[in-house]
C-alpha atoms as an extended CHARMM CRD file, in Angstrom:
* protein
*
       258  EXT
         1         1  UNK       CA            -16.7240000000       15.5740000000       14.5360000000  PROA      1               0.0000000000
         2         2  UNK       CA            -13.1230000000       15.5450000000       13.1670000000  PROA      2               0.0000000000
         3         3  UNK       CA            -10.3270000000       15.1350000000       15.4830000000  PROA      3               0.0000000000
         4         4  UNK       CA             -6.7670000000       16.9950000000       16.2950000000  PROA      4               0.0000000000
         5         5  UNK       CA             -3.9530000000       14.1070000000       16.5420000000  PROA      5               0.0000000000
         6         6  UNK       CA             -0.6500000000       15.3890000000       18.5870000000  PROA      6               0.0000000000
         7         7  UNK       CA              2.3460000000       13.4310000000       18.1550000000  PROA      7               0.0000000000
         8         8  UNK       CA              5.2110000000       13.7940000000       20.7550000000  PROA      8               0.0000000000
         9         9  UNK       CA              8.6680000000       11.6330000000       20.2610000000  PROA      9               0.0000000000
        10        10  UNK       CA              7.6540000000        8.8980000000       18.1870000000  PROA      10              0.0000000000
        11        11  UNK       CA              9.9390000000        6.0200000000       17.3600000000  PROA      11              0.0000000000
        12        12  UNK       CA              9.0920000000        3.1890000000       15.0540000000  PROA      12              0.0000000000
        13        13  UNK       CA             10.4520000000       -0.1130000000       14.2170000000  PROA      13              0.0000000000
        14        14  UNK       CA             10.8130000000       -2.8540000000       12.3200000000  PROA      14              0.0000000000
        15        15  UNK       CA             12.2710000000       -5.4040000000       14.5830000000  PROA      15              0.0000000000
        16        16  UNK       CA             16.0000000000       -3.9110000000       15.9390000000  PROA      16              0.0000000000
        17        17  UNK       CA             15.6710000000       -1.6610000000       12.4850000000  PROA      17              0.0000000000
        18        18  UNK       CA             14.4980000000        1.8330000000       13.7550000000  PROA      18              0.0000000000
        19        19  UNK       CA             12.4610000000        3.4330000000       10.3920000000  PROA      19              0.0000000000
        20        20  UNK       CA             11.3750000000        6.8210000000       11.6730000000  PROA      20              0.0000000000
        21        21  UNK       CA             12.8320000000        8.7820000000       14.8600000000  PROA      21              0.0000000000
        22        22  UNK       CA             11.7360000000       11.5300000000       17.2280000000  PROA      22              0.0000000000
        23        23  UNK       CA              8.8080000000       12.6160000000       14.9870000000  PROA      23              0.0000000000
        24        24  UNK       CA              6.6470000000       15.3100000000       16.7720000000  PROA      24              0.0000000000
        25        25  UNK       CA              3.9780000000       17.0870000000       14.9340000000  PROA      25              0.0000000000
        26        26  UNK       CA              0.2340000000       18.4740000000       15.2240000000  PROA      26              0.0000000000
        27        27  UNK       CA             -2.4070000000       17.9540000000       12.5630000000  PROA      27              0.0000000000
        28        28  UNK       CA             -5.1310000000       20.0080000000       12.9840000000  PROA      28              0.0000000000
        29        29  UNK       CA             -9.0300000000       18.8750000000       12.7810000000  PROA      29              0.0000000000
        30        30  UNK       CA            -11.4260000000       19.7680000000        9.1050000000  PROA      30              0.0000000000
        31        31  UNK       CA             -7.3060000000       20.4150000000        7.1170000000  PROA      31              0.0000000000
        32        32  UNK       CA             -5.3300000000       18.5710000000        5.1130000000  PROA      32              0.0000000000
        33        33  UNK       CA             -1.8770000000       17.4660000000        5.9930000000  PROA      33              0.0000000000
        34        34  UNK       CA              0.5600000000       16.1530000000        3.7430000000  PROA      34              0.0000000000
        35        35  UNK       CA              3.1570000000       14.1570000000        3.7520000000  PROA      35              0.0000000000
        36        36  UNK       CA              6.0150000000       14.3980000000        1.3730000000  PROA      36              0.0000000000
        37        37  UNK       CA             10.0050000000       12.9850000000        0.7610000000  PROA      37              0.0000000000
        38        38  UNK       CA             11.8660000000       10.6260000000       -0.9890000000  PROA      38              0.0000000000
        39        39  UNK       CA             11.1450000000        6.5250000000       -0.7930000000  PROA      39              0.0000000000
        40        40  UNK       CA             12.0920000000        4.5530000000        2.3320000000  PROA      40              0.0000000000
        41        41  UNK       CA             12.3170000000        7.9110000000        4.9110000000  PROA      41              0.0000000000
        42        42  UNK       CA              8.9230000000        6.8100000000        6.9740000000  PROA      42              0.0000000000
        43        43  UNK       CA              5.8460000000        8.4000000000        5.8130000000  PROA      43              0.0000000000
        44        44  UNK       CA              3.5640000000        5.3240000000        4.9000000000  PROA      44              0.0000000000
        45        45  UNK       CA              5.2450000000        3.8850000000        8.1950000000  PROA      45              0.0000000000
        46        46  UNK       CA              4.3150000000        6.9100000000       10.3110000000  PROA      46              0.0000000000
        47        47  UNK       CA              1.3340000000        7.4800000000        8.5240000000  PROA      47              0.0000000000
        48        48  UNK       CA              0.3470000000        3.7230000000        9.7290000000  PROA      48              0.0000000000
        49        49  UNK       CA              1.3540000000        4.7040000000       13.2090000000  PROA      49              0.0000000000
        50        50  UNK       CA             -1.2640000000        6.7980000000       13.6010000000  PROA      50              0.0000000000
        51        51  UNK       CA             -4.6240000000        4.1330000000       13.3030000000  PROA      51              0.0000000000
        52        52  UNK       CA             -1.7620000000        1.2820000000       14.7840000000  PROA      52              0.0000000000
        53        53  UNK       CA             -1.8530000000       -0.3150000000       11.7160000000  PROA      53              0.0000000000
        54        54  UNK       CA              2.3370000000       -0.3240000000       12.1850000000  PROA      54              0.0000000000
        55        55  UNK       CA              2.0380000000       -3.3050000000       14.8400000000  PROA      55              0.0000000000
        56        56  UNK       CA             -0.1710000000       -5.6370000000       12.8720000000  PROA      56              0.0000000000
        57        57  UNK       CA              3.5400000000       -6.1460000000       11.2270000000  PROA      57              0.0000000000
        58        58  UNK       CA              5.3320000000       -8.8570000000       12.7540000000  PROA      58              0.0000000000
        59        59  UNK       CA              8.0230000000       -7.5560000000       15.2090000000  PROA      59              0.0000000000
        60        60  UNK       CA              6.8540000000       -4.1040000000       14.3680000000  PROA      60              0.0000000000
        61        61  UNK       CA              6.3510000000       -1.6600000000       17.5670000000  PROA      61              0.0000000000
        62        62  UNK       CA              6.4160000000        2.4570000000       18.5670000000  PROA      62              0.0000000000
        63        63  UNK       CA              7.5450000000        4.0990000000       20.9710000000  PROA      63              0.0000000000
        64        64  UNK       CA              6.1880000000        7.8340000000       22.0410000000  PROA      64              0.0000000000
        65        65  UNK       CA              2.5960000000        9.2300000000       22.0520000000  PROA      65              0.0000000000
        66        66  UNK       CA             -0.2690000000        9.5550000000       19.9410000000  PROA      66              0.0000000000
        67        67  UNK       CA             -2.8150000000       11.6330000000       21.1890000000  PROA      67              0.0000000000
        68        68  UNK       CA             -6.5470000000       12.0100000000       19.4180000000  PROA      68              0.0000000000
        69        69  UNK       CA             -8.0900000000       15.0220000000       21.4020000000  PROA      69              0.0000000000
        70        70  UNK       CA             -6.1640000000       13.8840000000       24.1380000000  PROA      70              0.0000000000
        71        71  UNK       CA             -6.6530000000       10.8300000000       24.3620000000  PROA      71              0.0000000000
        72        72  UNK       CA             -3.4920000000        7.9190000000       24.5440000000  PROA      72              0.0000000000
        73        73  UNK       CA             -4.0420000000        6.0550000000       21.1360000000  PROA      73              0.0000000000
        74        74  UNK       CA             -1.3680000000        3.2650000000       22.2560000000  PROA      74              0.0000000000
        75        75  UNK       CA             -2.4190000000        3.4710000000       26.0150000000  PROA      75              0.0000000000
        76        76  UNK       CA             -3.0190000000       -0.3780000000       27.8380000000  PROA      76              0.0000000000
        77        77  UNK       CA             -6.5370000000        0.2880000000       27.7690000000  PROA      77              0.0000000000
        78        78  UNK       CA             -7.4230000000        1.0940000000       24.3190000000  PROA      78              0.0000000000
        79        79  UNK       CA             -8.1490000000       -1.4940000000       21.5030000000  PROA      79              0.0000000000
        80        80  UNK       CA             -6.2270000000       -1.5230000000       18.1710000000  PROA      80              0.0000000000
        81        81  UNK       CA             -9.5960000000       -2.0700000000       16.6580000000  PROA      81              0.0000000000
        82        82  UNK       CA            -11.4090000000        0.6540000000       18.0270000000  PROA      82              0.0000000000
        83        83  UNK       CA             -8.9850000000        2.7830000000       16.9800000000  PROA      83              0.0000000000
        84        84  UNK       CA             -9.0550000000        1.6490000000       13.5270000000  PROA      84              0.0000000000
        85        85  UNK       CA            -12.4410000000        2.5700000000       13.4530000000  PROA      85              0.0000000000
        86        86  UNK       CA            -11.8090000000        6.1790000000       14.6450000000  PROA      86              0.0000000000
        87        87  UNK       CA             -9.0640000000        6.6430000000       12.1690000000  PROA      87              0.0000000000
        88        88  UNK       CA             -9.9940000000        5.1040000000        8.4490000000  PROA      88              0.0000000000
        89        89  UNK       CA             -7.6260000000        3.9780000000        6.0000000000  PROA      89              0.0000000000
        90        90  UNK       CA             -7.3060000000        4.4490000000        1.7820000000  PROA      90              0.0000000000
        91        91  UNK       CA             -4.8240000000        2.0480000000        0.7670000000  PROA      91              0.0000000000
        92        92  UNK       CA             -2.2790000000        3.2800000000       -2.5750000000  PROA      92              0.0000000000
        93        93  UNK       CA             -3.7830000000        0.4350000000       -4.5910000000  PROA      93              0.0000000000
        94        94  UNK       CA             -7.8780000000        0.2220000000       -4.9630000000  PROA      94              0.0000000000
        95        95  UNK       CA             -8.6860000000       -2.8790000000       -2.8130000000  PROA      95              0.0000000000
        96        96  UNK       CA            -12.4340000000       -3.4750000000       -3.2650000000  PROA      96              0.0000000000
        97        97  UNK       CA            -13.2120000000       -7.1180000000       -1.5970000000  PROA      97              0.0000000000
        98        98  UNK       CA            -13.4300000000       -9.1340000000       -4.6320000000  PROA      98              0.0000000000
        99        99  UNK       CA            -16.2460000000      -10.9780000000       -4.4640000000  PROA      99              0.0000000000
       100       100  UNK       CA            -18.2590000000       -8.6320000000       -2.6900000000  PROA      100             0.0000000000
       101       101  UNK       CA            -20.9390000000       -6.4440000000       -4.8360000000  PROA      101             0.0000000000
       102       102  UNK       CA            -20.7540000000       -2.6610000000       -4.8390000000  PROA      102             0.0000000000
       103       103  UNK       CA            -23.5220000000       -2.4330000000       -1.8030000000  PROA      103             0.0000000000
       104       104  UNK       CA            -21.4840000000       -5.1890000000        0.5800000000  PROA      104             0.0000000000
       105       105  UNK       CA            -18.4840000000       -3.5630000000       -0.5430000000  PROA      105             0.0000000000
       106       106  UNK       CA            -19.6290000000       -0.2560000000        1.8300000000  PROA      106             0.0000000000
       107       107  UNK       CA            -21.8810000000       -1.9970000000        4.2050000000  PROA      107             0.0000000000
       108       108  UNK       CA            -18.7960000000       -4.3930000000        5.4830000000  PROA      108             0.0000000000
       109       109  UNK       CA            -17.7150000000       -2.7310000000        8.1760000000  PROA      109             0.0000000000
       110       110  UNK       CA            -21.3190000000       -1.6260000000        9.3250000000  PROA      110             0.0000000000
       111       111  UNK       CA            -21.5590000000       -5.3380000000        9.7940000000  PROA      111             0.0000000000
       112       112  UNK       CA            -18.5180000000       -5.9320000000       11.9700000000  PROA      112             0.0000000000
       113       113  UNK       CA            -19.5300000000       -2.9810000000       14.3090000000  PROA      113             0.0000000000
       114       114  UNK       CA            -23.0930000000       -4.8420000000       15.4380000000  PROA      114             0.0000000000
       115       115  UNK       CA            -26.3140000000       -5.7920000000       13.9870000000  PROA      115             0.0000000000
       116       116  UNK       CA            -27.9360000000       -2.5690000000       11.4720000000  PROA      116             0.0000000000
       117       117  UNK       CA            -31.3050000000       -2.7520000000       10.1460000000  PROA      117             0.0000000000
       118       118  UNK       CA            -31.4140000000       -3.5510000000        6.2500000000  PROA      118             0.0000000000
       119       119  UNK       CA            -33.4520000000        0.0970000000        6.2940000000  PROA      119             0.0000000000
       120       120  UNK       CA            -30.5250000000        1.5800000000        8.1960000000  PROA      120             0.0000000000
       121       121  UNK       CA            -27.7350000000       -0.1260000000        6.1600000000  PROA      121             0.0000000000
       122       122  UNK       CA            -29.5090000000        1.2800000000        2.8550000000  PROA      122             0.0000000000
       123       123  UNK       CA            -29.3470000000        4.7250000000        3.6490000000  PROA      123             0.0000000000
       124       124  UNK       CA            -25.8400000000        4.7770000000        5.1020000000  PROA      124             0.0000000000
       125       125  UNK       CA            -24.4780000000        2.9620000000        1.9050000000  PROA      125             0.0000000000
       126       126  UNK       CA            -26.2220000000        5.8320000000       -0.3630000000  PROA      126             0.0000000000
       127       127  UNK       CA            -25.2920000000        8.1550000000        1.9140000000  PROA      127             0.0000000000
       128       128  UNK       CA            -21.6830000000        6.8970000000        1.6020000000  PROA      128             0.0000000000
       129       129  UNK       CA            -21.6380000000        6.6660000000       -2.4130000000  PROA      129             0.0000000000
       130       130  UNK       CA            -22.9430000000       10.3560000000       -2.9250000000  PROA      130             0.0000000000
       131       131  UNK       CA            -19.9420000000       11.7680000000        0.1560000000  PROA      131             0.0000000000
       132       132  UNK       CA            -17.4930000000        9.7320000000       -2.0600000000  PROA      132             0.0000000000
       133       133  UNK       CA            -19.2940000000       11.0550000000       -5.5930000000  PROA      133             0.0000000000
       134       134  UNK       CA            -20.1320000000        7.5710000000       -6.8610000000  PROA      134             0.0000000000
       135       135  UNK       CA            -23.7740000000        7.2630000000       -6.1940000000  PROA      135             0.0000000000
       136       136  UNK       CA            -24.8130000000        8.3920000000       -9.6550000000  PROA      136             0.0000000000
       137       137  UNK       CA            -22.5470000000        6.0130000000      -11.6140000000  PROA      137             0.0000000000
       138       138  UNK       CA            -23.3230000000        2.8270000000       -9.7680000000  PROA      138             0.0000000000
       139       139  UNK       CA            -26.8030000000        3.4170000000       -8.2230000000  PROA      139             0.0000000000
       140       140  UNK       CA            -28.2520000000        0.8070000000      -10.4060000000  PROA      140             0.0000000000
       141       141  UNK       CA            -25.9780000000       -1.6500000000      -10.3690000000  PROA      141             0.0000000000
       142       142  UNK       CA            -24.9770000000       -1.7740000000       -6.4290000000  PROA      142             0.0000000000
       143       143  UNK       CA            -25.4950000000       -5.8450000000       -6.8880000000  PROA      143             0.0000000000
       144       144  UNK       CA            -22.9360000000       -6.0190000000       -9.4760000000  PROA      144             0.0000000000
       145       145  UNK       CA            -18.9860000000       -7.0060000000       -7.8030000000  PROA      145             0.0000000000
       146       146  UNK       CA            -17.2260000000       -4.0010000000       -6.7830000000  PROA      146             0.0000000000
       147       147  UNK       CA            -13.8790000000       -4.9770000000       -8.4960000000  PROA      147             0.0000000000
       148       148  UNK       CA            -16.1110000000       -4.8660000000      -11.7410000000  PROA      148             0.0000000000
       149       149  UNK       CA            -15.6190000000       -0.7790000000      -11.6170000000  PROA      149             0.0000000000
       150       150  UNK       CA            -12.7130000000        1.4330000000      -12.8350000000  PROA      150             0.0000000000
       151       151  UNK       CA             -9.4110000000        1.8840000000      -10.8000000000  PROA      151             0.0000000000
       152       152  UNK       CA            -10.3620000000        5.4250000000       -9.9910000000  PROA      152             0.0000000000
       153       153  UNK       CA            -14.4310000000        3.8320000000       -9.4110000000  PROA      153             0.0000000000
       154       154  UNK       CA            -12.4280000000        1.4770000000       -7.1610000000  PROA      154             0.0000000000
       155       155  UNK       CA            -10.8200000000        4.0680000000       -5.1890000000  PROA      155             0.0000000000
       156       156  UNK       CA            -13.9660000000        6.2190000000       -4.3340000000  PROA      156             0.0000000000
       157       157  UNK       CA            -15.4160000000        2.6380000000       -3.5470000000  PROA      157             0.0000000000
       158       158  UNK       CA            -12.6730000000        2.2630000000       -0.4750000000  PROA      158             0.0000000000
       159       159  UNK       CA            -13.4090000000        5.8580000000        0.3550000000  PROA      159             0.0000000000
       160       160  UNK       CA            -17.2200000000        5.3010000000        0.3250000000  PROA      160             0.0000000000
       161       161  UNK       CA            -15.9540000000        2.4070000000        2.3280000000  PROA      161             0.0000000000
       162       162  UNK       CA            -14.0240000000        4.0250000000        4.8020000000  PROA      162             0.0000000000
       163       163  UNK       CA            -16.3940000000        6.9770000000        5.8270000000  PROA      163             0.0000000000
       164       164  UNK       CA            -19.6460000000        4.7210000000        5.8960000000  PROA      164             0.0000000000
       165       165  UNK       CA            -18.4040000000        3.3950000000        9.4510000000  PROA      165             0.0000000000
       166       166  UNK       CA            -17.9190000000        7.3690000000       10.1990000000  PROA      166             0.0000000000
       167       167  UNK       CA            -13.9670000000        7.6810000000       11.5300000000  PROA      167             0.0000000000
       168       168  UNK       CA            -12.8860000000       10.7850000000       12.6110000000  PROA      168             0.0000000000
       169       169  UNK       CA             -9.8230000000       10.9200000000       10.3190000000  PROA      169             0.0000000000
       170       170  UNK       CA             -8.9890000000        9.3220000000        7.0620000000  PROA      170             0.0000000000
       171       171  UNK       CA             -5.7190000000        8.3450000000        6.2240000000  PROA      171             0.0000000000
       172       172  UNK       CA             -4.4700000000        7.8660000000        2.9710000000  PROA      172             0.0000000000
       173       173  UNK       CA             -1.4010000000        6.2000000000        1.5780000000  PROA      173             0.0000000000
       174       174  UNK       CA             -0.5200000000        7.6670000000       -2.0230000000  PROA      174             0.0000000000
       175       175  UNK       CA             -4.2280000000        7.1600000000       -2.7340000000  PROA      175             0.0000000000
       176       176  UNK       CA             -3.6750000000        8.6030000000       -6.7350000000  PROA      176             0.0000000000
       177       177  UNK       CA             -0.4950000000        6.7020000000       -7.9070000000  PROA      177             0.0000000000
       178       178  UNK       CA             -2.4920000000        3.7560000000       -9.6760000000  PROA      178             0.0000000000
       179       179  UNK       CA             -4.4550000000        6.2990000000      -10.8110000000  PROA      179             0.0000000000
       180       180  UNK       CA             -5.3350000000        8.3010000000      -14.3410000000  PROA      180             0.0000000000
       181       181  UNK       CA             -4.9610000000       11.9700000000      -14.1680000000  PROA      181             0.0000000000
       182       182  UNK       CA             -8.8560000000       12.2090000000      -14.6620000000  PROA      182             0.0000000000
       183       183  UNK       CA             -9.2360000000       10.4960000000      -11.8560000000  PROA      183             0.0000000000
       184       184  UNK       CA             -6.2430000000       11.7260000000       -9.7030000000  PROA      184             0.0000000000
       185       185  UNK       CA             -8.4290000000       14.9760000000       -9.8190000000  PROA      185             0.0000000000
       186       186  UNK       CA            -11.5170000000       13.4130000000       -8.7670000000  PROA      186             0.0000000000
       187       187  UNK       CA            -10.1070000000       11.8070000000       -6.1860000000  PROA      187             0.0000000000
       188       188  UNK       CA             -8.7160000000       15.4200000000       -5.1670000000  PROA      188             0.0000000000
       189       189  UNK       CA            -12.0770000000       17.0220000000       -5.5700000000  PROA      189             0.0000000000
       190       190  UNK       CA            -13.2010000000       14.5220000000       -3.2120000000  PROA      190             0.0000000000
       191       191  UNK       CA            -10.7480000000       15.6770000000       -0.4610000000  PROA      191             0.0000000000
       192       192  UNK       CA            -11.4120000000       19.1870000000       -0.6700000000  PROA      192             0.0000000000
       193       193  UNK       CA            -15.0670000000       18.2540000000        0.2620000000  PROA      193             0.0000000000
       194       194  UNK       CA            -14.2320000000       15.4170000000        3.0760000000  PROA      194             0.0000000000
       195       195  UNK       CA            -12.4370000000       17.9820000000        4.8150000000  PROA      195             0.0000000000
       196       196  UNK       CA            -15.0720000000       19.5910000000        6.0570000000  PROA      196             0.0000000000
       197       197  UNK       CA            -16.4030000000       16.3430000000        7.8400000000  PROA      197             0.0000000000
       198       198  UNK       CA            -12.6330000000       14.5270000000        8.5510000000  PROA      198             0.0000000000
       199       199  UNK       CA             -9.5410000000       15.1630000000        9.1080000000  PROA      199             0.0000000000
       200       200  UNK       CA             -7.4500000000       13.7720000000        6.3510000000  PROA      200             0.0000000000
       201       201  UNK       CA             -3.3130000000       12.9410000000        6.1340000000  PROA      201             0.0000000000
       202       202  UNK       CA             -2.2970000000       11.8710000000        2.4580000000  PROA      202             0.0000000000
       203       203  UNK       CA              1.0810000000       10.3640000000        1.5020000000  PROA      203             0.0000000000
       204       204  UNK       CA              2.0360000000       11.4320000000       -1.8260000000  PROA      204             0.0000000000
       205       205  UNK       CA              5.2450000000       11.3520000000       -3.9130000000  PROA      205             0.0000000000
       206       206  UNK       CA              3.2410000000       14.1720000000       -6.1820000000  PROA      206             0.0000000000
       207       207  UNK       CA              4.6620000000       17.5850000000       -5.2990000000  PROA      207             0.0000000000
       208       208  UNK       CA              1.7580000000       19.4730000000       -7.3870000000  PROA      208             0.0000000000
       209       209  UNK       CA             -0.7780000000       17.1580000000       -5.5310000000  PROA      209             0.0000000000
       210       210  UNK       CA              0.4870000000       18.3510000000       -1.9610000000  PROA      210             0.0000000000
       211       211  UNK       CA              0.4720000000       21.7840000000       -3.3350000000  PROA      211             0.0000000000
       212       212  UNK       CA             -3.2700000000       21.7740000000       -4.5710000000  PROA      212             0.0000000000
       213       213  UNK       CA             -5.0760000000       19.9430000000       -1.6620000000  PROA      213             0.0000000000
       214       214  UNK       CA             -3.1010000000       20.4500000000        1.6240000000  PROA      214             0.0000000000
       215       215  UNK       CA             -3.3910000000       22.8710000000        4.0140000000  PROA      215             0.0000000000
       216       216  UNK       CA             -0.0410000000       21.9060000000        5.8080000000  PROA      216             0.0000000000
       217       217  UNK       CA              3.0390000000       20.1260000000        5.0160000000  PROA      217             0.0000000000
       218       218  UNK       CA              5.8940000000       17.9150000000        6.4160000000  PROA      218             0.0000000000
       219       219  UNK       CA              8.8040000000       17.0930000000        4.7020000000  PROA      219             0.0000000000
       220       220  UNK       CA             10.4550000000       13.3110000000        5.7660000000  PROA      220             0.0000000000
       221       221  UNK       CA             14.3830000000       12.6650000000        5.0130000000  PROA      221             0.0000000000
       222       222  UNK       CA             16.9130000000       10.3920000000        6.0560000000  PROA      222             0.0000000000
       223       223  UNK       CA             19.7960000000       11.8400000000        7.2660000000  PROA      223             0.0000000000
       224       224  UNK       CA             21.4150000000        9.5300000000        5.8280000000  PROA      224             0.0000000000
       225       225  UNK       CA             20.9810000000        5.9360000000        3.5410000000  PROA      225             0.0000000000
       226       226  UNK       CA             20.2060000000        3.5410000000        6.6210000000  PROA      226             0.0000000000
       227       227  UNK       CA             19.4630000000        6.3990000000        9.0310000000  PROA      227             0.0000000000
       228       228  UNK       CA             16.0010000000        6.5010000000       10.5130000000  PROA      228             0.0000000000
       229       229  UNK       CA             13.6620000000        9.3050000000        8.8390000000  PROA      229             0.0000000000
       230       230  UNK       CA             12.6540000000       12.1520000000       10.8820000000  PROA      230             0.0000000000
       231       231  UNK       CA             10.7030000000       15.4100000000       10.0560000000  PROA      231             0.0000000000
       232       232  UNK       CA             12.6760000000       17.9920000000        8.6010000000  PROA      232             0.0000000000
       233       233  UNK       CA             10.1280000000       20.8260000000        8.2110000000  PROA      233             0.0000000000
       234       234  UNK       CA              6.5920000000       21.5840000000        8.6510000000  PROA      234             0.0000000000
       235       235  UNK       CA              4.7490000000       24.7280000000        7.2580000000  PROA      235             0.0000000000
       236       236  UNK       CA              1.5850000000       25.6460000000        5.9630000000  PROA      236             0.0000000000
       237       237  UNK       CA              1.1080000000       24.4200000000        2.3930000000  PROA      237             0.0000000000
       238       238  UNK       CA              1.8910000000       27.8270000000        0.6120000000  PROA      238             0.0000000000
       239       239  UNK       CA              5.3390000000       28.8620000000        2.7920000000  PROA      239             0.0000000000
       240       240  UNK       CA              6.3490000000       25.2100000000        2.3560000000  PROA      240             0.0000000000
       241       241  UNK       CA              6.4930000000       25.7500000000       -1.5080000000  PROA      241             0.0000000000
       242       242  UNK       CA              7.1960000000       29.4100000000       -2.1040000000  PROA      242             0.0000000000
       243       243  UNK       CA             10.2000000000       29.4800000000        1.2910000000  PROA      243             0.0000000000
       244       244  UNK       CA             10.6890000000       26.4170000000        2.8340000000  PROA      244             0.0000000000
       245       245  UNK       CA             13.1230000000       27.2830000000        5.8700000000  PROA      245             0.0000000000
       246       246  UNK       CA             15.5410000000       24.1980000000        5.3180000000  PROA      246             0.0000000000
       247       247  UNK       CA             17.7090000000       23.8400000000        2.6450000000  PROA      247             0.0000000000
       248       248  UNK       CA             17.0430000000       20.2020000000        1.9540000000  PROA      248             0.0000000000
       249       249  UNK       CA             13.0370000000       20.8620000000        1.6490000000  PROA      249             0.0000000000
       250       250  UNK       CA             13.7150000000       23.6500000000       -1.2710000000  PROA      250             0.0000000000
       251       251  UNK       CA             15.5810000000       21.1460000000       -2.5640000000  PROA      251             0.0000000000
       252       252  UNK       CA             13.6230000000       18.3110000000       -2.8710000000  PROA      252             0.0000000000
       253       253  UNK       CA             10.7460000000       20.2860000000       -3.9030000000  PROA      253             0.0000000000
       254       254  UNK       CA             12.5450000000       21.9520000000       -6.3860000000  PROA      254             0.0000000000
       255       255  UNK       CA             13.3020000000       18.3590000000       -7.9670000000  PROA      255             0.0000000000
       256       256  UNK       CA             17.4480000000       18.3990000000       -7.1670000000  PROA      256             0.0000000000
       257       257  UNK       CA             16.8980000000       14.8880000000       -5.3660000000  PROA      257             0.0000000000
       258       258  UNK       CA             14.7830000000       12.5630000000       -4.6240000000  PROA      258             0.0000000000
């Protein structure tokens, strides 16, 4: 069952360098949520924040809360890994493991959360294909090396991935910018359907992309160059686009900068 993640007064750094300040915000369970703003104002970072991926960086740490129903995501007590495992991750480049075939490819992380029969394994990795719509093209060739597929292939492959270890939320970072617009759009057909099973945050740089598959919106800017980002506005989708309430988000969406 998908998740609700509240965030109250979160910092982040890089070292002394503070990227992203006193970002609060609520993303609901089953929606979309994207994020959207120029380069360098914090949304990959804060989007990496949220499955404390942000740390793994040397000299990287946050301050604040992130709550999953709840519950303290950066609390003593809770493992980095666990919640990586809650909280998936679709990198902006396709990332396949190289010399893995198609089937290992999806069954990798199965492995690293205990021992799965072969039976069990099998259905989860079909399972997995047909959620991310690949299980037609590459049902008969699930032996052959994953990075042997198309870039868009490639990218449903991470997704298939991602939801065969079955995270509550899916995060992904500008998941259609290596990406043809064929398969931008199948990629966005793809997240109109997960959305009934996760809840999903996407990064993009698109404005039309944020308009066709989000439910809700937040617009990052710096204040200014060498200023932390923070959150200027977040609506639903529609009011974002059609009457943002801050100058700066009409503007940016209207194309004047950025």
């Amino acid at each position: 069952m998908s998740k609700q993640i509240q965030v109250s007064g979160l910092d982040a750094y890089y070292g002394s360098h503070k990227a992203i300040e006193d970002v609060s915000m609520t993303i609901e369970p089953r929606s979309i949520t994207a994020f959207i703003g120029p380069s360098g104002c914090g949304k990959s970072t804060f989007l990496r924040t949220l499955n404390r991926m942000h740390e793994v960086i040397p000299g990287a740490r946050v301050d604040g809360k992130v709550l999953l129903d709840g519950e303290d995501l950066y609390a003593g007590t809770v493992e980095p890994v666990s919640v990586r495992r809650m909280i998936g991750m679709v990198f902006q480049r396709p990332n396949p493991f190289p010399t893995m075939s198609i089937y290992e490819n999806v069954a990798a992380g199965l492995r690293l959360n205990g021992r799965v029969s072969k039976a069990q394994t099998d259905a989860i990795v079909e399972e997995s294909l047909k959620g991310a719509n690949l299980w037609n093209e590459v049902k008969d060739r699930l032996n052959k090396p994953g990075a042997g597929l198309s870039g868009g292939q490639q990218q449903r492959l991470c997704i298939a991935r991602a939801i065969a270890v079955k995270p509550q939320v899916l995060l992904m970072d500008e998941p259609c910018s290596a990406l043809d617009p064929i398969s931008t759009l199948a990629i966005e057909d793809l997240m109109a359907k997960l959305k009934d099973e996760f809840t999903i945050v996407i990064v993009t740089h698109n404005m039309q992309q944020a308009a066709r598959v989000s439910d809700r919106t937040a617009f990052f800017n710096l204040a200014e160059q060498g200023k932390p980002g923070k959150v200027i506005e977040m609506d639903e989708t529609s009011r974002m686009f059609t009457n943002p309430s801050e100058k700066a988000t009409e503007d940016y969406i209207t194309g004047r900068f950025g």
